[in-house]
C-alpha positions as CSV (number, residue, x, y, z in Angstrom):
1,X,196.8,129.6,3.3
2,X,197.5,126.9,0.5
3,X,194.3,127.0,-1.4
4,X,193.6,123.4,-1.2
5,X,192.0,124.0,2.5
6,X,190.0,127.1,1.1
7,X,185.8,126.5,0.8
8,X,185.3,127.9,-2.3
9,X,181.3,126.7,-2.9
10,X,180.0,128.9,0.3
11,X,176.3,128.0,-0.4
12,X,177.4,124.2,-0.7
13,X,177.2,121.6,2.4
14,X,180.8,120.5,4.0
15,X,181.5,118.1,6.2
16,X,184.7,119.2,8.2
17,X,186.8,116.6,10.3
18,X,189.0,118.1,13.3
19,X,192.1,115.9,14.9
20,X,193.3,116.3,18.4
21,X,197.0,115.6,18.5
22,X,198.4,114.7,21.3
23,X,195.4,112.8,23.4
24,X,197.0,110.5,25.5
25,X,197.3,113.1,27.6
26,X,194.0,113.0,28.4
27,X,194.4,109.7,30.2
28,X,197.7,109.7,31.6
29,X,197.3,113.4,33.1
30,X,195.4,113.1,36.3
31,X,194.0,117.0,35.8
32,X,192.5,115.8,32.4
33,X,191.6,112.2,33.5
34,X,189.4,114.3,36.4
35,X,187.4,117.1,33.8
36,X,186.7,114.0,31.3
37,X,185.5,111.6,34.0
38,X,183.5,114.9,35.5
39,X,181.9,115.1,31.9
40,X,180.9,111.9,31.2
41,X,179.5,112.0,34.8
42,X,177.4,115.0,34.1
43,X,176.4,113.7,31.2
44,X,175.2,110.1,32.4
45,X,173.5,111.8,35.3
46,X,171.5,114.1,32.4
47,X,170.7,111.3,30.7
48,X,169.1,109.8,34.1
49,X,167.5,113.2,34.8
50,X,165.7,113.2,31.6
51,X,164.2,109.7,31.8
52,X,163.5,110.3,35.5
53,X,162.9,113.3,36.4
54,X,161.4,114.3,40.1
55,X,158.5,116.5,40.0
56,X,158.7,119.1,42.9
57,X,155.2,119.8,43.3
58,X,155.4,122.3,45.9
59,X,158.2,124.4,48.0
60,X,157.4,127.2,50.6
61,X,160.3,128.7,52.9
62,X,158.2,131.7,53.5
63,X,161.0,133.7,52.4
64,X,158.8,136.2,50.2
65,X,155.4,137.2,50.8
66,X,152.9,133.5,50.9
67,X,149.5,133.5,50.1
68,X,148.3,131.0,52.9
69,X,144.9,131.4,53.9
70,X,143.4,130.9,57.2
71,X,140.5,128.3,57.8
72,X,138.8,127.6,61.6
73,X,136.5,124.8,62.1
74,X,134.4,123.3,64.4
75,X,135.6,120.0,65.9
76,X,134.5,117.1,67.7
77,X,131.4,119.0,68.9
78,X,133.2,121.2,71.3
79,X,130.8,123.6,72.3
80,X,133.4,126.7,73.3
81,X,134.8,126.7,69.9
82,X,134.9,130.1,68.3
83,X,136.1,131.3,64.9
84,X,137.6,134.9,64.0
85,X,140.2,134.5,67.0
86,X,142.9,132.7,65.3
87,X,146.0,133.3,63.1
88,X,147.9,132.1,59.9
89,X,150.8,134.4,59.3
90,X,154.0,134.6,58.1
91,X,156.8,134.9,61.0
92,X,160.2,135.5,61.8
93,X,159.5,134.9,65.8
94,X,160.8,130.9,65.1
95,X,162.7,129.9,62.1
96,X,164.6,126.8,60.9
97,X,166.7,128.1,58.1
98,X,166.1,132.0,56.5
99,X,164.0,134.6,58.0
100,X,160.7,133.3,58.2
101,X,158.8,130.8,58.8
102,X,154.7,130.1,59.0
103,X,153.0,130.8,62.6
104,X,149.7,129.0,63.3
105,X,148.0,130.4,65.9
106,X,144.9,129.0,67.9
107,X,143.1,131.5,69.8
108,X,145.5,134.3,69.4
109,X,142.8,136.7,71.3
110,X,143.2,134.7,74.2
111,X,139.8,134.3,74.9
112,X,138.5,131.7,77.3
113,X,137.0,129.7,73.6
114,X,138.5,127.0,72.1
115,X,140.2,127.1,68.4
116,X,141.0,124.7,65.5
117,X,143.0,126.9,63.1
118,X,144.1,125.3,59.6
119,X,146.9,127.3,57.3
120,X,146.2,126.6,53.8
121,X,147.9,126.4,50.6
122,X,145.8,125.6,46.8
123,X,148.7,124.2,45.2
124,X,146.6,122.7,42.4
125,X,142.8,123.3,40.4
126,X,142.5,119.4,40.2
127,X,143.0,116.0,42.4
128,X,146.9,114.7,42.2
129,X,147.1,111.2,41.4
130,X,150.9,109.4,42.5
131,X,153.3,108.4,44.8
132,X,154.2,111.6,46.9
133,X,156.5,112.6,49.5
134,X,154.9,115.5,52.0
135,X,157.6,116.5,54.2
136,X,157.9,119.9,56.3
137,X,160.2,121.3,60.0
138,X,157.8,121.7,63.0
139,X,158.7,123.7,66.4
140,X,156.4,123.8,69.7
141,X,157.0,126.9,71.4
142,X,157.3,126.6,74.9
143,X,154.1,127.8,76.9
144,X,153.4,129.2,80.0
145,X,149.9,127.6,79.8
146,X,149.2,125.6,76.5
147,X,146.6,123.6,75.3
148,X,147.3,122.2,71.9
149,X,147.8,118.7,69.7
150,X,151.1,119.5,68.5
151,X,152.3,119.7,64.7
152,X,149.1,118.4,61.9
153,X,149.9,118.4,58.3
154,X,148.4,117.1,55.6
155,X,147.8,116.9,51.6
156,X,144.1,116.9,50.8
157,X,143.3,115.9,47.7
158,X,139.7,116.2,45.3
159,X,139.3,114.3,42.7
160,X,136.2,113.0,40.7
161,X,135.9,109.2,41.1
162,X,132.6,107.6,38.7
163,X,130.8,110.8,38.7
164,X,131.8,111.8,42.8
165,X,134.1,114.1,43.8
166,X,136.2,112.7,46.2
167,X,138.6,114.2,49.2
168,X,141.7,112.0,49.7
169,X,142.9,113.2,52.5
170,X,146.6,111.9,53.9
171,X,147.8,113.4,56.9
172,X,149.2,112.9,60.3
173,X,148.9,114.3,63.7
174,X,150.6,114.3,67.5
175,X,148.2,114.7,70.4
176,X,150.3,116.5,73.0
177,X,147.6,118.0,75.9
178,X,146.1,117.8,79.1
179,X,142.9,115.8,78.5
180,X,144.6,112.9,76.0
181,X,147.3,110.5,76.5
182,X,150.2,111.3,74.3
183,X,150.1,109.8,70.7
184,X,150.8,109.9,66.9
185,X,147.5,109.4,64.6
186,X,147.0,108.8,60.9
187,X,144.1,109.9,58.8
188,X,143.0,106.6,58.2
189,X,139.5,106.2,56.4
190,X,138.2,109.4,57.3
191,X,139.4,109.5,61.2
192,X,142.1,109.9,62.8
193,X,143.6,106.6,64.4
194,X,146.2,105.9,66.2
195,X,149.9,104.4,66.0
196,X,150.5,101.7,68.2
197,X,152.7,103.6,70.7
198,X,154.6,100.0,70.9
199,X,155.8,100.6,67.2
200,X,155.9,103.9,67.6
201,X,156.1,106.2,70.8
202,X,158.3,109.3,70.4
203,X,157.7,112.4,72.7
204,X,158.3,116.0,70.6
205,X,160.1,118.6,73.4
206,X,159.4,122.4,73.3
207,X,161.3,124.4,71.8
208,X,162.9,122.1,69.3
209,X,163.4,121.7,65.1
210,X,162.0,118.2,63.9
211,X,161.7,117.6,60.5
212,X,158.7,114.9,59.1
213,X,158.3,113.2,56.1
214,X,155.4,111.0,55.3
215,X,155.1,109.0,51.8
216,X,152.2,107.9,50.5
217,X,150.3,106.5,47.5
218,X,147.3,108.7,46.3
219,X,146.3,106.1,43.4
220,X,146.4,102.7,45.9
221,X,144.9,104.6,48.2
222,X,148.1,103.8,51.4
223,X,150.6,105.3,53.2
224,X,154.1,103.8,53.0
225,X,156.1,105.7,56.1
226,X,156.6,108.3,58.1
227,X,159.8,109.6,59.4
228,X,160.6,111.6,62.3
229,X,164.1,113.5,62.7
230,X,165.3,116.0,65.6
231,X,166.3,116.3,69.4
232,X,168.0,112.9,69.3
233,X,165.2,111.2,67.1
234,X,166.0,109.4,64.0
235,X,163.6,107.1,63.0
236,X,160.7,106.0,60.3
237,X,157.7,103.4,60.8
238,X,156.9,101.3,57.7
239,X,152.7,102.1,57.5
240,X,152.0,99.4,55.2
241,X,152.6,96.5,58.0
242,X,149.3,95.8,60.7
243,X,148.3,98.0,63.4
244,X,145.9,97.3,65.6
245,X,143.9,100.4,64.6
246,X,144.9,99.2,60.9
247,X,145.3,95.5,60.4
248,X,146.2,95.6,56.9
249,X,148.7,99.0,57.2
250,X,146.8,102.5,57.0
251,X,144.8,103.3,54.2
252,X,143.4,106.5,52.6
253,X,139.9,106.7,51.7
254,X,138.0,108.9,49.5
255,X,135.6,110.7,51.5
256,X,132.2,113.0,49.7
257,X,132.6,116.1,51.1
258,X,131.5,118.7,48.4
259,X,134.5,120.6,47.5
260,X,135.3,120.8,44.1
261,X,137.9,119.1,42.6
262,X,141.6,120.7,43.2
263,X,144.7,120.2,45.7
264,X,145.8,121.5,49.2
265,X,148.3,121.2,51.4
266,X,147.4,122.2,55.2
267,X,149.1,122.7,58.1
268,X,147.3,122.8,61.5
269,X,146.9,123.7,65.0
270,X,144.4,122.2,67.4
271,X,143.4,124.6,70.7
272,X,140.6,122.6,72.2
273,X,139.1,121.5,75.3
274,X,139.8,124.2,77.5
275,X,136.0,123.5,79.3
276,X,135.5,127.4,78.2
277,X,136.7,128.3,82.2
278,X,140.0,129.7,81.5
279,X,141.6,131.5,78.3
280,X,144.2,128.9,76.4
281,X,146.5,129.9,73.4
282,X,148.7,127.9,71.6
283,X,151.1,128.1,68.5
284,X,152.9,126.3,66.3
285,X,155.7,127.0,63.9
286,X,156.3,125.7,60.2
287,X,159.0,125.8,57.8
288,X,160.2,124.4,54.6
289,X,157.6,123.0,52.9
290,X,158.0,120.4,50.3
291,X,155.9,118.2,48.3
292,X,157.6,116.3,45.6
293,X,156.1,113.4,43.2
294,X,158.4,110.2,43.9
295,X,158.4,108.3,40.5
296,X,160.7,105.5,41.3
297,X,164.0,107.4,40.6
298,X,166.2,105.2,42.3
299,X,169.5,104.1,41.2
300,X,171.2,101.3,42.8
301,X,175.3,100.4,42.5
302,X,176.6,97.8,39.6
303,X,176.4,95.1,42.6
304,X,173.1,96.3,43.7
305,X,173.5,94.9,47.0
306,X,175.1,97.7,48.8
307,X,173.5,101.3,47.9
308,X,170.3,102.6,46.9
309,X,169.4,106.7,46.3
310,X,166.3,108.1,45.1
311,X,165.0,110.0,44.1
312,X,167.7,111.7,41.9
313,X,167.8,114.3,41.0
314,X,166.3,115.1,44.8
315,X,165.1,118.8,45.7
316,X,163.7,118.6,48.8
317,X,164.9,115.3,50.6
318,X,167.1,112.1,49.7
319,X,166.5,108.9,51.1
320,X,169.2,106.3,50.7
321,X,168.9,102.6,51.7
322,X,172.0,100.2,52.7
323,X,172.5,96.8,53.6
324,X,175.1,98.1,55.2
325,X,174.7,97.9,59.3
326,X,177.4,100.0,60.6
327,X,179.6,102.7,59.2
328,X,179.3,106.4,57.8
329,X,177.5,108.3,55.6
330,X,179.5,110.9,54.0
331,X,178.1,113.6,51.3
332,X,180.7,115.5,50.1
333,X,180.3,119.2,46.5
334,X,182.3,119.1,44.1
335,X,184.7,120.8,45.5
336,X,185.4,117.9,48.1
337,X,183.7,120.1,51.1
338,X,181.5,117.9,53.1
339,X,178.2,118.8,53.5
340,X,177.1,116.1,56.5
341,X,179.0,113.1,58.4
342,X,176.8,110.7,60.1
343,X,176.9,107.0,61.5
344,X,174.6,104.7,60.0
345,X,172.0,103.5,61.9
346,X,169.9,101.3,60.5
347,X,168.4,100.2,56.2
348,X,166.9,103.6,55.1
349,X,168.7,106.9,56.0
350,X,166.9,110.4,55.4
351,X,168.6,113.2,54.4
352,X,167.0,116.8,54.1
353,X,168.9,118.9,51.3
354,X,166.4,121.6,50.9
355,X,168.9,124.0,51.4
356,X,172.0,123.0,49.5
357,X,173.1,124.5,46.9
358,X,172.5,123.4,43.4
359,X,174.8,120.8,41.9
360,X,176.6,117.8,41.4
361,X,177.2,115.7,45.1
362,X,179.0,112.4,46.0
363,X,178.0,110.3,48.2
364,X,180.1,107.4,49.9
365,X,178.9,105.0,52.7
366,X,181.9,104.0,54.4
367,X,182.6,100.7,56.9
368,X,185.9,98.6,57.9
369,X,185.7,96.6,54.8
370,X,184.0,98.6,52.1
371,X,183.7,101.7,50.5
372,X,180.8,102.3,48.1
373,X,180.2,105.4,46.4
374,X,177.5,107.5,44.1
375,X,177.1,110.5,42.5
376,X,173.2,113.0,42.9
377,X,171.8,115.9,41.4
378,X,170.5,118.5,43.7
379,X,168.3,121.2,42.2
């Protein structure tokens, strides 16, 4: 080697300067153009992760041994009710994806009592405060002879407010039985009140998968929507507009119940009014849990017209809104294999990704005269 290029002072700084000859190729070839464009789109999507990163709060598939607890209260005054003949356990009778999922069982000893039986989950020692997005899969079994609500979820939340600790509670419920006319009710300032069944009015069948997703804001104290996907259903309800149980949207309220500041998630199953004459049993089935901090993550197109994702990078759920009115929604790895094809049907499309592997996916929404595309993080 000519001694001109040697480093003769080792302990010394030097700055070295290194040429690629040759580089047009890296333009003109379409195998480079594709790894430098990949690169520079990893990078700007790292760039976007970093300033807005999703916070998955909390993800059960029940896949390894869960810690949910088992809670049975009285309610409504129902004077057959009777603790200690329930069940919270995890199940591989009905799953949605995997092995297992979480079984609620009210009055698993089949006695001729009633039974409210709550699975629950401590997911934090203090009150959240945020924009969150609670979203889980729900089956009803079918039943020779049932007596239940249907699927009840919520997020309950303790926080100290002036001195008070205060329950937050946001949560939603279908009433499917016997004694009570078929409906969908919020937790709305400490009840439970209905939706008007002329906004929304959507019957769940046995033995079916349906995924819900409700979003809500724990520091304004609102909901924003719920969405409802399965059997032939695809739709959300804006919760912010007037009810008529709710004339200015549905609100959550902090109520003084005594518990100590910390989070829970709880999913429910309501075995009630049996009139203590005959023995009633009913479960329900959970799976993939997901609670994930929304902090505005959405990124829209250069003409910000057409396209809108968020939140990305998504764990749990994606939720992309269009002006466009008709077309397809295509999501496509990597590797060009599409993950889901679907027609567009209406402004806000919600995707469930809980399952897909981790990585880099693009997304195109596709009509007669346009073709708009985007790139997410899943992780």
């Amino acid at each position: 080697m000519p001694t001109g290029y040697q480093i003769k002072e080792q302990d010394k700084l030097h700055f070295i300067t290194l040429h690629v000859v040759e580089w047009v190729d890296i333009f003109s070839r379409q195998k480079y153009r594709d790894i430098t464009l990949s690169l520079v789109t990893i990078l700007s999507l790292n760039v976007v992760k970093a300033q807005n990163q999703a916070d998955t709060v909390f993800k059960e598939d029940f896949e390894t041994d869960n810690a949910w607890g088992i809670y049975e209260e009285l309610v409504g005054g129902n004077l057959c009710y009777d603790d200690s003949i329930g069940e919270v356990s995890r199940s591989n009778e009905y799953t949605h994806d995997g092995s297992y999922g979480l079984r609620v069982w009210a009055n698993k000893n089949l006695t001729n009592n009633s039974n409210h039986v709550i699975g629950q989950e401590k997911i934090s020692e203090e009150g959240l405060v945020g924009k969150y997005t609670l979203s889980c899969y729900a089956f009803i079994p079918q039943e020779a002879d049932t007596a239940q609500t249907g699927p009840e979820f919520s997020m309950q939340s303790t926080k100290n407010v002036s001195g008070t600790n205060l329950t937050f509670t946001a949560g939603i419920q279908y009433v499917q039985n016997p004694w009570a006319n078929e409906r969908w009710n919020i937790w709305h300032n400490g009840q439970w009140k209905p939706i008007d069944t002329s906004i929304f009015n959507f019957h769940l069948e046995k033995n079916s998968w349906y995924y819900l997703q409700l979003l809500f804001d724990n520091d304004a104290g609102a909901y924003i929507s719920f969405s409802l996907n399965g059997s032939n259903i695809d739709t959300i309800v804006d919760l912010t507009q007037p009810f008529i149980q709710a004339p200015e949207g549905f609100k959550i309220f902090g109520e003084n119940k005594g518990f100590e500041p910390a989070t829970w998630i709880t999913m429910e199953n309501e075995n009630l009014w049996t009139n203590c004459s005959r023995p009633v049993q009913a479960k329900i089935y959970y799976d993939n849990i997901c609670l994930v901090k929304d902090i505005n993550t959405a990124i829209p197109l250069l003409n910000k017209t057409k396209f809108l994702i968020y939140p990305n990078p998504a764990t749990c759920n994606l939720i992309i809104e269009t002006t466009i009115k008709q077309g397809y929604l295509s999501i496509s790895d990597i590797n060009g294999k599409e993950q889901i094809k679907k027609r567009i049907s209406g402004n806000k499309i919600q995707i469930d990704i809980g399952n897909w592997e981790n990585g880099v996916y693009l997304v195109k929404l596709i009509n007669d005269t346009v073709v708009e595309e985007r790139l997410i993080i899943k992780e």
